[in-house]
CHARMM internal coordinates of N, CA and C (Angstrom, degrees):
IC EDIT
DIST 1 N 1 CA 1.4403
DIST 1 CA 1 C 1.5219
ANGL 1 N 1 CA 1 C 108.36
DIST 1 C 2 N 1.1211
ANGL 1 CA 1 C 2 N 117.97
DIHE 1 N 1 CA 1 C 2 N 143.23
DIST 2 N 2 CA 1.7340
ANGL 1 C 2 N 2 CA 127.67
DIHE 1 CA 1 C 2 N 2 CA 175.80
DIST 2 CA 2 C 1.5491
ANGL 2 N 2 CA 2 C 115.13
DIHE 1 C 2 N 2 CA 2 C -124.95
DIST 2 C 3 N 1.8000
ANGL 2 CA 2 C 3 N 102.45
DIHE 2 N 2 CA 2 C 3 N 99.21
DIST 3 N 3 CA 1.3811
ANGL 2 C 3 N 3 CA 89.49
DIHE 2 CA 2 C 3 N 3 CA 165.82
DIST 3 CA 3 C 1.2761
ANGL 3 N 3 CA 3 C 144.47
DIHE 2 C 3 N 3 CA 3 C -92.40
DIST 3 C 4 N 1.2024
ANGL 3 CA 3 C 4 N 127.30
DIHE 3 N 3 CA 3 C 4 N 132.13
DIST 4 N 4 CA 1.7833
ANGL 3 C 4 N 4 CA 114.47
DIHE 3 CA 3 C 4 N 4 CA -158.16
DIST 4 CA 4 C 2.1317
ANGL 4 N 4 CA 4 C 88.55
DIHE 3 C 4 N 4 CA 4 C -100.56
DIST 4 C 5 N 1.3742
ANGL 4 CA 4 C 5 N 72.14
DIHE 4 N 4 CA 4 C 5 N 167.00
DIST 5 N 5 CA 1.8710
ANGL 4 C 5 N 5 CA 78.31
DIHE 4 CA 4 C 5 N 5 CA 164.05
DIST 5 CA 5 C 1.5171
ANGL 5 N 5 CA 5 C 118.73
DIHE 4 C 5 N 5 CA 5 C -104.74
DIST 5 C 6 N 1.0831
ANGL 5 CA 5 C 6 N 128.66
DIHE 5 N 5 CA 5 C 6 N 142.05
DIST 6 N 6 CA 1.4744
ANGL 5 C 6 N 6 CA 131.45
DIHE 5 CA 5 C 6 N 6 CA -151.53
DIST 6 CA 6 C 2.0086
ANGL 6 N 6 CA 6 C 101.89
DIHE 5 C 6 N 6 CA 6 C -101.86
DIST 6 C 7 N 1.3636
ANGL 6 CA 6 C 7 N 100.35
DIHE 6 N 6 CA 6 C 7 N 134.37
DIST 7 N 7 CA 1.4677
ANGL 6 C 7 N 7 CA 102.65
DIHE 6 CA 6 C 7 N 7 CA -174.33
DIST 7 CA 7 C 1.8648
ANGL 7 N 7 CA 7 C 111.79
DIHE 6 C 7 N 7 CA 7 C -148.57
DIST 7 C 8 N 1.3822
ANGL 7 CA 7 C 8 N 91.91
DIHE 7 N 7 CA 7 C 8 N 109.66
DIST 8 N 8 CA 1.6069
ANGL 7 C 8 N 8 CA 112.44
DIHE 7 CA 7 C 8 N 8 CA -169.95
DIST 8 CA 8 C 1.1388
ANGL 8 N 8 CA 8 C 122.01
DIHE 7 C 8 N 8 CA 8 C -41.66
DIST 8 C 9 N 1.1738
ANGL 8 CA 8 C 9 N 150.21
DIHE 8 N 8 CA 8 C 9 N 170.13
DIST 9 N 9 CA 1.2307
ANGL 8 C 9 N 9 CA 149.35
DIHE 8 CA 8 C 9 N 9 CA 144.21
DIST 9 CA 9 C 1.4732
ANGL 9 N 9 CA 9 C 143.76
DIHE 8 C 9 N 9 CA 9 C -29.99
DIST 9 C 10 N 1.6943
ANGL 9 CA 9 C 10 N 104.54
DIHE 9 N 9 CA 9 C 10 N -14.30
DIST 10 N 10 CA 1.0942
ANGL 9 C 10 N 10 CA 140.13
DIHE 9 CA 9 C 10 N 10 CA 169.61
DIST 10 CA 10 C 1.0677
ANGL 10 N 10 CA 10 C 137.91
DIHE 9 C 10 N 10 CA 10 C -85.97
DIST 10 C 11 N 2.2461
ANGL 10 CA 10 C 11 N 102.78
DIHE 10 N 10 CA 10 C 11 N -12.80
DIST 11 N 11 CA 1.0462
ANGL 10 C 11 N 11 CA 120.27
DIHE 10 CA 10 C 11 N 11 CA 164.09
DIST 11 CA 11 C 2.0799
ANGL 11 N 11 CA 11 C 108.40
DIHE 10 C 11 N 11 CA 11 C 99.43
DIST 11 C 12 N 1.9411
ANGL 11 CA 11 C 12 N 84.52
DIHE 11 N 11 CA 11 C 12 N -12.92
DIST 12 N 12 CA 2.0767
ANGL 11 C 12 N 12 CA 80.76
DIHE 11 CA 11 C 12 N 12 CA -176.50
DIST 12 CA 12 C 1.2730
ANGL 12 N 12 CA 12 C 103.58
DIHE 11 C 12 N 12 CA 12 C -78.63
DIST 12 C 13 N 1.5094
ANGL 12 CA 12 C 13 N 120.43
DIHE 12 N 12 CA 12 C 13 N -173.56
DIST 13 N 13 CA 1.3761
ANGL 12 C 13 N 13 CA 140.05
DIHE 12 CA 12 C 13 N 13 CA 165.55
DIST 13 CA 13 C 1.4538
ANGL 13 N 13 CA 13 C 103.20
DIHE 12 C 13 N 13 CA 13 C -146.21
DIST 13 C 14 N 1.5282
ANGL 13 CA 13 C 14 N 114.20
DIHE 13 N 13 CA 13 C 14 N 88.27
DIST 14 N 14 CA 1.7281
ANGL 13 C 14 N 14 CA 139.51
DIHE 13 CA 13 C 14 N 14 CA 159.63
DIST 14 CA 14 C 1.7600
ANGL 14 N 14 CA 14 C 97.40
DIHE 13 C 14 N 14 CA 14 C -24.60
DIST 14 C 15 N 1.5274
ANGL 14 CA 14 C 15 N 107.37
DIHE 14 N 14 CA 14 C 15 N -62.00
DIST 15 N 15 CA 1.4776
ANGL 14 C 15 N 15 CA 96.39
DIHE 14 CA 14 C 15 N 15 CA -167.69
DIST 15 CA 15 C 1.2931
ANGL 15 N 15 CA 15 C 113.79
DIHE 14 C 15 N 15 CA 15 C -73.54
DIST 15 C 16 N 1.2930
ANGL 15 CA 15 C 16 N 124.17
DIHE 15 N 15 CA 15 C 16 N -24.79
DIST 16 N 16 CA 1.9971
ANGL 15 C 16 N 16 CA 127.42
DIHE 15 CA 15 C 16 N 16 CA -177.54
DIST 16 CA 16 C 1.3589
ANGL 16 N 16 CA 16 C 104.75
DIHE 15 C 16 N 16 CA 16 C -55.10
DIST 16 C 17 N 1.8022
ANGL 16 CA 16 C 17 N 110.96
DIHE 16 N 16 CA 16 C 17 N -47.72
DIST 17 N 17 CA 1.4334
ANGL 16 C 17 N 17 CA 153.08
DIHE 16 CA 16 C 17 N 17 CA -167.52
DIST 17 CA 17 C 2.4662
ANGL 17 N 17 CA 17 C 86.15
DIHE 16 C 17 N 17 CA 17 C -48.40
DIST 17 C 18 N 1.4281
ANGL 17 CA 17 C 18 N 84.02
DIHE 17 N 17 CA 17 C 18 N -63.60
DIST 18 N 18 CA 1.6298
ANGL 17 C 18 N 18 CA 83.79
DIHE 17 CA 17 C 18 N 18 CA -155.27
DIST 18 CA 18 C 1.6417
ANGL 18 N 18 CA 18 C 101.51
DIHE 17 C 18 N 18 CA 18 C -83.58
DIST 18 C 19 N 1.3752
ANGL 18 CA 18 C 19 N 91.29
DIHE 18 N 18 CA 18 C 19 N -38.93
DIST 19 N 19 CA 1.8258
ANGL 18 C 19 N 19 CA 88.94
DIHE 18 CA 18 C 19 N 19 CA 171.30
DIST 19 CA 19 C 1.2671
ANGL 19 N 19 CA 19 C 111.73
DIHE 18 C 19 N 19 CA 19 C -53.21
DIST 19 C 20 N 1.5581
ANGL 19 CA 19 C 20 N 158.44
DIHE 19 N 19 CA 19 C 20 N -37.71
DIST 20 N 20 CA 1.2032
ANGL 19 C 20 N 20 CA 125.88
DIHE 19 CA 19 C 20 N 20 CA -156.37
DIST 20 CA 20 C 1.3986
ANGL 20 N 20 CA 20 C 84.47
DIHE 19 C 20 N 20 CA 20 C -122.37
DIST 20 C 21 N 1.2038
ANGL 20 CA 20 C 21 N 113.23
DIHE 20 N 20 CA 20 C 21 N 44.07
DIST 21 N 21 CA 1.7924
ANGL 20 C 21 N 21 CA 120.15
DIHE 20 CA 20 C 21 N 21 CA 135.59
DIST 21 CA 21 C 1.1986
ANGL 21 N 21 CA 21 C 128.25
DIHE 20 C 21 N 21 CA 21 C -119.01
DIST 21 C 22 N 1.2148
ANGL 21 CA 21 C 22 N 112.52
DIHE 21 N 21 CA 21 C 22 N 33.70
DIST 22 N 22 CA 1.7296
ANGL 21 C 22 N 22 CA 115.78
DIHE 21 CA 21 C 22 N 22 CA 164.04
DIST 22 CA 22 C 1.3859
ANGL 22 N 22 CA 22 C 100.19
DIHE 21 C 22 N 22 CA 22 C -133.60
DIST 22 C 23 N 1.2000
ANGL 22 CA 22 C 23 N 77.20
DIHE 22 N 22 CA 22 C 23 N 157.78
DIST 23 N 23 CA 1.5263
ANGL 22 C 23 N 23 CA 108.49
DIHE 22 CA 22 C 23 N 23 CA -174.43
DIST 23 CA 23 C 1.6903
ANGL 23 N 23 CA 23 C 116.07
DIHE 22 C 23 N 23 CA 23 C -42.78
DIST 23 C 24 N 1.0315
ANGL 23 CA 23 C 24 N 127.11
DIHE 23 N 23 CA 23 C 24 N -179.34
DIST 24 N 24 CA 1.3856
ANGL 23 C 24 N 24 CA 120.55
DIHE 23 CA 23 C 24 N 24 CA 174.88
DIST 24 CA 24 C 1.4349
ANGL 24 N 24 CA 24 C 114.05
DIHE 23 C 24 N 24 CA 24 C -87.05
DIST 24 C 25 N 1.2889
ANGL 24 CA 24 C 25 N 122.95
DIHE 24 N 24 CA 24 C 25 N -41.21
DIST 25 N 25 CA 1.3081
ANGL 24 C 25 N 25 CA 129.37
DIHE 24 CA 24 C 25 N 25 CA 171.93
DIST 25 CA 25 C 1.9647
ANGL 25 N 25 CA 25 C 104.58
DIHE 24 C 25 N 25 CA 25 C -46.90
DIST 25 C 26 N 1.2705
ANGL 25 CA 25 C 26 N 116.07
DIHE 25 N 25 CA 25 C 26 N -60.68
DIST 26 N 26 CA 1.4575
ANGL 25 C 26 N 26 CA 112.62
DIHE 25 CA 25 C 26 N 26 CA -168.42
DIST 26 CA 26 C 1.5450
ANGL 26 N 26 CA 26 C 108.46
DIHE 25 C 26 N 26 CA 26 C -77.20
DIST 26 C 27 N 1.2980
ANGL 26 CA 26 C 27 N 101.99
DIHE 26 N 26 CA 26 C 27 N -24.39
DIST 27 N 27 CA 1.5843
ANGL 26 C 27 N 27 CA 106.49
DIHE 26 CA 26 C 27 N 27 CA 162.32
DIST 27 CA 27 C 1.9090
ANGL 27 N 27 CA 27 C 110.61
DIHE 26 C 27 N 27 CA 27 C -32.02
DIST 27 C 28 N 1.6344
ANGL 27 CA 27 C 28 N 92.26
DIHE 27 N 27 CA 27 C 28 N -62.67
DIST 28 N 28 CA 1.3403
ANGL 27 C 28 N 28 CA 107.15
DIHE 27 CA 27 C 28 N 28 CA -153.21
DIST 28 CA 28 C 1.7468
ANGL 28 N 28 CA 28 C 103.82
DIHE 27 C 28 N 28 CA 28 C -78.90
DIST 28 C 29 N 1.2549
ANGL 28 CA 28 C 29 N 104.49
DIHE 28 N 28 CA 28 C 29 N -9.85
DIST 29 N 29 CA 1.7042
ANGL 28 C 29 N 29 CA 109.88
DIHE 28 CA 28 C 29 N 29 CA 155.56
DIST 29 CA 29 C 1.4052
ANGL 29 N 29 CA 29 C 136.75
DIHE 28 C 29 N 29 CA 29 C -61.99
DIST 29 C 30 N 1.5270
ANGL 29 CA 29 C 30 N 101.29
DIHE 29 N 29 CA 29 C 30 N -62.39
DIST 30 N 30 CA 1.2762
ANGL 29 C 30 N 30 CA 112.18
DIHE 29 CA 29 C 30 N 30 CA 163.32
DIST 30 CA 30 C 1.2913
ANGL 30 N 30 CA 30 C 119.64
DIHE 29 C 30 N 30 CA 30 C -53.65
DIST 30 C 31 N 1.5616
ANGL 30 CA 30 C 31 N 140.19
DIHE 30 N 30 CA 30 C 31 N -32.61
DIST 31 N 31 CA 1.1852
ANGL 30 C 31 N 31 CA 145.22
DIHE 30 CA 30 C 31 N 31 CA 174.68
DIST 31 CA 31 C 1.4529
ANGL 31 N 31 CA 31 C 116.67
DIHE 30 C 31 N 31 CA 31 C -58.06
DIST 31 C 32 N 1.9326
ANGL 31 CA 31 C 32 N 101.50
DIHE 31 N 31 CA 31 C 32 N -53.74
DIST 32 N 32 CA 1.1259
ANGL 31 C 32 N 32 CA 108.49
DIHE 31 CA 31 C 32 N 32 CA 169.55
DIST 32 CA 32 C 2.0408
ANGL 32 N 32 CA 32 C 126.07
DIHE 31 C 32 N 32 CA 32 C -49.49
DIST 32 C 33 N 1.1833
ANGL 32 CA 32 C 33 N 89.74
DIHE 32 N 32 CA 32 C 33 N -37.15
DIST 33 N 33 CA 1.6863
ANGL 32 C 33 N 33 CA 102.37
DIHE 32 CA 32 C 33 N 33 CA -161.83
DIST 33 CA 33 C 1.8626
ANGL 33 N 33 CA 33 C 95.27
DIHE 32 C 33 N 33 CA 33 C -76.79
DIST 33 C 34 N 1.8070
ANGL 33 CA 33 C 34 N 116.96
DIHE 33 N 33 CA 33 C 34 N -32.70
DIST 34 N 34 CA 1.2552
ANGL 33 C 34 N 34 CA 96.32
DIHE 33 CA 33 C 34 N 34 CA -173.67
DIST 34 CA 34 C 1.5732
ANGL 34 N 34 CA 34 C 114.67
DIHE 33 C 34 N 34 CA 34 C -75.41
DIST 34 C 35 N 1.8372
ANGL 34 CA 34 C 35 N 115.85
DIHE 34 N 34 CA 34 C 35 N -26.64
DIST 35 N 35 CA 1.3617
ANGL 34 C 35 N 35 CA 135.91
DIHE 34 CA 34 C 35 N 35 CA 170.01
DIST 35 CA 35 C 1.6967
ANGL 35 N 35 CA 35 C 98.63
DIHE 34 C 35 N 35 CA 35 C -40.11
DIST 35 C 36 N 1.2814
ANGL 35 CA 35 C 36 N 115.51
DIHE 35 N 35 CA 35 C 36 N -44.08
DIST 36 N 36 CA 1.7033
ANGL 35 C 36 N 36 CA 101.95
DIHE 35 CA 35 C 36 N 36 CA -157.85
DIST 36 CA 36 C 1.6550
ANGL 36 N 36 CA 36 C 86.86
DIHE 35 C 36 N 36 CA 36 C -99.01
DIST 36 C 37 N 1.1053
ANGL 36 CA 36 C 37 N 142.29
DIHE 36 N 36 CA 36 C 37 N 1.51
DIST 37 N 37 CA 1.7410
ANGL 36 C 37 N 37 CA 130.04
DIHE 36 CA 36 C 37 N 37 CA 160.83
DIST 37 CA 37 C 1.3216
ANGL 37 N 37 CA 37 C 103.22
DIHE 36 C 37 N 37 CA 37 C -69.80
DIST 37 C 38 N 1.5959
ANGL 37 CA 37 C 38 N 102.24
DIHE 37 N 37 CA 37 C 38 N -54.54
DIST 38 N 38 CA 1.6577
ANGL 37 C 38 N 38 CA 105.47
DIHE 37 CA 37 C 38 N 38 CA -163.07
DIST 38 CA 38 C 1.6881
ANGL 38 N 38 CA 38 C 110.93
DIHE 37 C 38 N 38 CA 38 C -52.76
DIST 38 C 39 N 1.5033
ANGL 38 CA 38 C 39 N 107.75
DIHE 38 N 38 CA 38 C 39 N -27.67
DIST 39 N 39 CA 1.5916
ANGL 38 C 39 N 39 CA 106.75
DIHE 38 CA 38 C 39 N 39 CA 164.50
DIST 39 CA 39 C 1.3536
ANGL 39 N 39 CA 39 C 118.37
DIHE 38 C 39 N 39 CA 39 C -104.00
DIST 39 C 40 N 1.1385
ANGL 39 CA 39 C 40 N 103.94
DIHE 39 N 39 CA 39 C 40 N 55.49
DIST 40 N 40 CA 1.3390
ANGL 39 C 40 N 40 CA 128.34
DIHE 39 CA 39 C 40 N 40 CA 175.96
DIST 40 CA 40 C 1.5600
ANGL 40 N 40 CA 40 C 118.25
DIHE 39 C 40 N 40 CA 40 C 20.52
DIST 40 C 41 N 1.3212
ANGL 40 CA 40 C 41 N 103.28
DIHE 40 N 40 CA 40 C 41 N 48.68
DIST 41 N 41 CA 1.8884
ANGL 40 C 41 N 41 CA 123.39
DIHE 40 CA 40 C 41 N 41 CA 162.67
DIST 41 CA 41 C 1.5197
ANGL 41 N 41 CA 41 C 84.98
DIHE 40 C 41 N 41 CA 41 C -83.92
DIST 41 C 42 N 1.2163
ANGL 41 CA 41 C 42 N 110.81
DIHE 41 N 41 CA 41 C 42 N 148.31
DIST 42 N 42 CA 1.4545
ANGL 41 C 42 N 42 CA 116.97
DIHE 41 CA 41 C 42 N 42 CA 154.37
DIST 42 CA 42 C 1.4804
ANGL 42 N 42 CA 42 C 116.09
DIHE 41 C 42 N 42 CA 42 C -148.64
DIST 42 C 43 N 1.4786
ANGL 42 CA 42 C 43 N 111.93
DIHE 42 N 42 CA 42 C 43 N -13.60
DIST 43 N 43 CA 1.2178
ANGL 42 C 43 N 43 CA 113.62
DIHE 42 CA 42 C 43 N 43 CA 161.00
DIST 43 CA 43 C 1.5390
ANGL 43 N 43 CA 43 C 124.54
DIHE 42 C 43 N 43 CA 43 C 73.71
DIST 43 C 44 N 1.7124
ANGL 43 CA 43 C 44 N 99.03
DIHE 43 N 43 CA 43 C 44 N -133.64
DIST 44 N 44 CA 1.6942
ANGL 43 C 44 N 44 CA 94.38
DIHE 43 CA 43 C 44 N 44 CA -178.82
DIST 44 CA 44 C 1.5981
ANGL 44 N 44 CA 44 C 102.44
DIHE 43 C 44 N 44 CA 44 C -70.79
DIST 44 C 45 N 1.3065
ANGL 44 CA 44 C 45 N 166.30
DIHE 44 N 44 CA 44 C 45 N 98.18
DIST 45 N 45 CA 1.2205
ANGL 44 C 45 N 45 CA 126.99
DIHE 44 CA 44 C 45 N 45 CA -169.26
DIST 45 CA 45 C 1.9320
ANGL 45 N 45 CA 45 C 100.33
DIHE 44 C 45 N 45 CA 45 C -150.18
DIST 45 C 46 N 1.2296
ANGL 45 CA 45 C 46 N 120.15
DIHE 45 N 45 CA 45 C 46 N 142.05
DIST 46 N 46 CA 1.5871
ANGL 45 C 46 N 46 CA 105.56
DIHE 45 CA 45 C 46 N 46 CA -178.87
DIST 46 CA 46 C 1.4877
ANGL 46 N 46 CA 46 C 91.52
DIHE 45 C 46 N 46 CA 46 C -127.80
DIST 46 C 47 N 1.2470
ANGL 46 CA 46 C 47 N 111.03
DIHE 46 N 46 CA 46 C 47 N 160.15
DIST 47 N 47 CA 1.3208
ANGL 46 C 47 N 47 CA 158.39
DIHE 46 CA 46 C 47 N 47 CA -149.56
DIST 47 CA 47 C 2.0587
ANGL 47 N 47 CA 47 C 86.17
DIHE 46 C 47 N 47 CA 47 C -71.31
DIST 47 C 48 N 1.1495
ANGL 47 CA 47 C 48 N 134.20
DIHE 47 N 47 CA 47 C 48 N 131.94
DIST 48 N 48 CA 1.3194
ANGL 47 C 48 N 48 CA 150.65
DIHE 47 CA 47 C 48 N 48 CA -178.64
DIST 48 CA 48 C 1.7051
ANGL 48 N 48 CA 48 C 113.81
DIHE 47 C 48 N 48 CA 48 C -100.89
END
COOR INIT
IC SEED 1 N 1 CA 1 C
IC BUILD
């Protein structure tokens, strides 16, 4: 699986936007958690 980051028509990126407003610690969460999708762990996770 390949996740890209998604960027509107407007040219923003919502997630770049919120990602490099956390801290470094949750930084390194979210990184972690997209690493184990991209190998298709997905774990606890329900349908959006």
């Amino acid at each position: 699986m390949i996740i890209e980051e998604y960027t509107d028509a407007n040219g923003r990126n919502l997630f770049r936007r919120s990602f490099d407003r956390l801290d470094d610690r949750s930084q390194a969460r979210v990184i972690a958690g997209i690493a184990r999708l991209e190998q298709g762990k997905f774990g606890d996770t329900r349908n959006l």
